[in-house]
N, C-alpha and C positions, 0 to 999 in steps of 0.2 A: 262272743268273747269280748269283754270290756266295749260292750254296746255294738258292737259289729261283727260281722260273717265274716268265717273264712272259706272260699270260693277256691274253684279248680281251678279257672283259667287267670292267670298273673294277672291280664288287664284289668281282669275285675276287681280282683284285690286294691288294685292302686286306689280305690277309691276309698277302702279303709286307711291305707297311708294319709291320702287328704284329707280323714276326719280326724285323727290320731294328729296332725299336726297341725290342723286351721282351726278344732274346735278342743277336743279333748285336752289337748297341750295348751292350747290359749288362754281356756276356759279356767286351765288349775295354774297358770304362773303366779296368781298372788300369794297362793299357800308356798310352791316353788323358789320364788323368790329371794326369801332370806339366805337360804341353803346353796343357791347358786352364787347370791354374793358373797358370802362367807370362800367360797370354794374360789373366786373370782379373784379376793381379793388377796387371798394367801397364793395365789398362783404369780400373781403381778408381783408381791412382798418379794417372793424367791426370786422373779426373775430381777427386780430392780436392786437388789442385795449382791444377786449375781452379776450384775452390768457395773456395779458400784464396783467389785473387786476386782473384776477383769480392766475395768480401767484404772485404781489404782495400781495397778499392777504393770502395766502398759501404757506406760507415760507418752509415749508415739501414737499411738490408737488416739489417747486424749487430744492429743493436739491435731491430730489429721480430719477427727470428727469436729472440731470447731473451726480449723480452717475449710474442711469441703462446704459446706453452704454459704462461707464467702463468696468462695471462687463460683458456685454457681451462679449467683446473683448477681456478683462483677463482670461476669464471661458474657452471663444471658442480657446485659445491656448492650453489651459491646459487639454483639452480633445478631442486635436487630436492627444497628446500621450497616453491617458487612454484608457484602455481596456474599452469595451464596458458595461460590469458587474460593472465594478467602478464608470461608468458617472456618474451616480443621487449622488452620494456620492462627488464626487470629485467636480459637479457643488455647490451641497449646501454649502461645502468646502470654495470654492470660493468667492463665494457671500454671505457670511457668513450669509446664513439665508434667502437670498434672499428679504431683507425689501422694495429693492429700488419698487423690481416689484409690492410687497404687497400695498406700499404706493397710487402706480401710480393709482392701480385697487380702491382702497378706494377711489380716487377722479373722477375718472375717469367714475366707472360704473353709477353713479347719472347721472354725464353730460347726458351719452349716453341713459341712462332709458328717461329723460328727453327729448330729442332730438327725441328719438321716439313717443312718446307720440305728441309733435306739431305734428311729419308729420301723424301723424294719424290724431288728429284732422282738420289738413288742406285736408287730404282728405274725411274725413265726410260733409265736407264744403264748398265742389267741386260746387256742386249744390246750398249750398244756395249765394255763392256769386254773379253768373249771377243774379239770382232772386234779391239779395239787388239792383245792379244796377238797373237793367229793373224796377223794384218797383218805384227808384227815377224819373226814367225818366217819366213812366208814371203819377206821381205824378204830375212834371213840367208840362206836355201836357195835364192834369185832374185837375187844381187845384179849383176843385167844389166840391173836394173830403175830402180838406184839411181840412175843419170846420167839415162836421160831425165826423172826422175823429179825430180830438182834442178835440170837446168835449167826444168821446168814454173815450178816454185817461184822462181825466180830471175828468171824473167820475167815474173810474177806482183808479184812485191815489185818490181822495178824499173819497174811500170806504175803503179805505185800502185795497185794492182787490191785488192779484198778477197778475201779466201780463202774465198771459196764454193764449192759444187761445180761450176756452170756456169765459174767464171774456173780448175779445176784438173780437167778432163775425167779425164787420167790417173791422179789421183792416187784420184778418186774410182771408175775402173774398178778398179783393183788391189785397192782396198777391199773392192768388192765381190766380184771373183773369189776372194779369200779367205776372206769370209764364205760365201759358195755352195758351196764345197769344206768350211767347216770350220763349219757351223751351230751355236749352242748348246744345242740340241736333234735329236734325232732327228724328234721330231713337232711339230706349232703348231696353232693353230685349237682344241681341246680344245672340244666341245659335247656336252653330255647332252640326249638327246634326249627330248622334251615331249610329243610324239604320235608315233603310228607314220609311218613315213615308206618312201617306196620309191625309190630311184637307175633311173635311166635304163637302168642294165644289169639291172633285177630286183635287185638289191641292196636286203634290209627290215633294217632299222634299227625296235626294238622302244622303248615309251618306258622311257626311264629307262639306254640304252646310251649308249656314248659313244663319238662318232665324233670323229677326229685326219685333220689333214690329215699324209702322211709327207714332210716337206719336204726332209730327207736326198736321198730317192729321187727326189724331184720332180729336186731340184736337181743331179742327178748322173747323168737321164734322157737317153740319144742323142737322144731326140728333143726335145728341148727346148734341149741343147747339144751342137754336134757336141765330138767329144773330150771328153768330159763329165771324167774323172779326171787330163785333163792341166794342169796350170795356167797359165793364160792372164791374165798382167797386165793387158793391156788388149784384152779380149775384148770389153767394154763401148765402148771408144773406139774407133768406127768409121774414123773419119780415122785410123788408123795400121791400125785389124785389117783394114778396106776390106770390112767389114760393115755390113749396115745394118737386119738383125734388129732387135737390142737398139741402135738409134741413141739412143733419148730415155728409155733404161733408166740412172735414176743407182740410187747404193745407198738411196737414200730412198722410192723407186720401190715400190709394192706390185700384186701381180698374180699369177694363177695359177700362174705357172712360179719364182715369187721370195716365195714366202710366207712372210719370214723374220719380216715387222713384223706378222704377225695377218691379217686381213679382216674385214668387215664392218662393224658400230658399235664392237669393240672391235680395230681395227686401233691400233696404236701411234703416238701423238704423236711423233713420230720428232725425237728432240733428241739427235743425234751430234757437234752441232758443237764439243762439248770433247773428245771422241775423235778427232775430226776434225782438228781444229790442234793436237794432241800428236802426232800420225803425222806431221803436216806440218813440226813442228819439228824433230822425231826427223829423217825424212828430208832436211832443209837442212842437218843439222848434220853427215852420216853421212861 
């Protein structure tokens, strides 16, 4: 696979990690290269447009970022002649109070609360955004789907209903027939194991390997889905498939046969519902 093995045991893999990233990646950055600066510098653009407006905007910010590296410089002379018992006297001294740093932190902690908060949400999101694609696509290469699929939403909006998964049965089978067909992963579950352990079939697991559940394979098994490679919109919504296997099986659902969100204590906080009403919009609109 792209000039190396993939191997059972983790350790051994790591040595494709170190080719992938000392030769492989090294060997293509000249072709990489334009592409990463382009990407670099439109990154810098927004954020220097964005620091531009936040301080015109904050005339106190302005002024507190050009005084603090004063006072640092002024303080940091003046207390490498002060006794050590003096410092905190002699810095406050200095920076008469120290407002500039107080100001900075008052504008500054919001950004960064802020700032954490996206990269949280972007990776609660991880997952649902292959799913939005794969969703569309199969929509394009399905579109026999599109009509019952609008009028769900149409009578959904003319109920004044909210667009949960229980008030869009269909909408939310399709989702998942797509996800199950197109995983973003091969594997899920990843544990290294802590003590020796033994499976039910004689299957030993040594400590320190690492066992994968193959959710691809789960999800693509006869026996868990009849016609497993054919795609089925609403394989999930019984009242139309006139199954009743997977009746109370939504995309949000976690289970043996559907282990796309994890298991255990680290199964996933499952927050789709802004992937969720963008397929929904998408398809109202189609």
């Amino acid at each position: 696979m792209v000039g190396y093995d993939l191997h059972e045991e983790m350790t051994t893999n790591s040595t494709g990690h170190m080719r992938v990233l000392r030769t492989l990646l090294t060997s293509n950055l000249p072709a990489l290269q334009p592409a990463l600066q382009r990407s670099i510098a439109q990154a810098f653009a927004a954020e220097l447009i964005g620091l531009q407006n936040f301080c015109a905007g904050n005339p106190e910010f302005w002024n507190a970022a050009l005084r603090y590296p004063q006072d640092v410089f002024r303080t940091g002379e003046a207390l490498r002649f002060t006794p050590s018992l003096l410092s905190p006297l002699v810095a406050l001294i200095f920076t008469g109070g120290n407002p500039a740093s107080k100001t900075l932190l008052k504008y500054l902690i919001p950004v960064v609360h802020d700032r954490l908060r996206q990269r949280t949400s972007q990776g609660m999101e991880h997952k649902n955004r292959p799913s939005l694609t794969y969703a569309l696509y199969d929509l394009c290469l399905h579109p026999q789907y599109i009509d019952p699929l609008r009028k769900e939403l149409s009578t959904v909006l003319a109920n004044g209903s909210d667009w949960q998964p229980e008030n869009l049965p269909l909408l939310d089978s399709f989702i998942k027939e797509s996800a199950r067909l197109n995983p973003s992963d091969s594997i899920s579950v990843r544990r290294k194991a802590l003590t020796s352990y033994t499976f039910s079939d004689g299957t030993q697991v040594s400590p320190g390997s690492w066992v994968c559940v193959p959710q691809r394979s789960i999800m693509r098994d006869p026996k868990n889905y009849p016609s497993p490679m054919i795609f089925d919109g609403f394989r999930f919504a019984p009242e139309i498939s006139g199954k009743n296997t997977h009746a109370l099986a939504r995309f949000t659902d976690t289970g043996a046969v559907f282990p796309i969100w994890g298991a255990g204590k680290r199964v996933w906080s499952v927050c789709y519902r802004s992937a969720y009403l963008q397929i929904s919009v998408v398809y109202g609109k189609c």
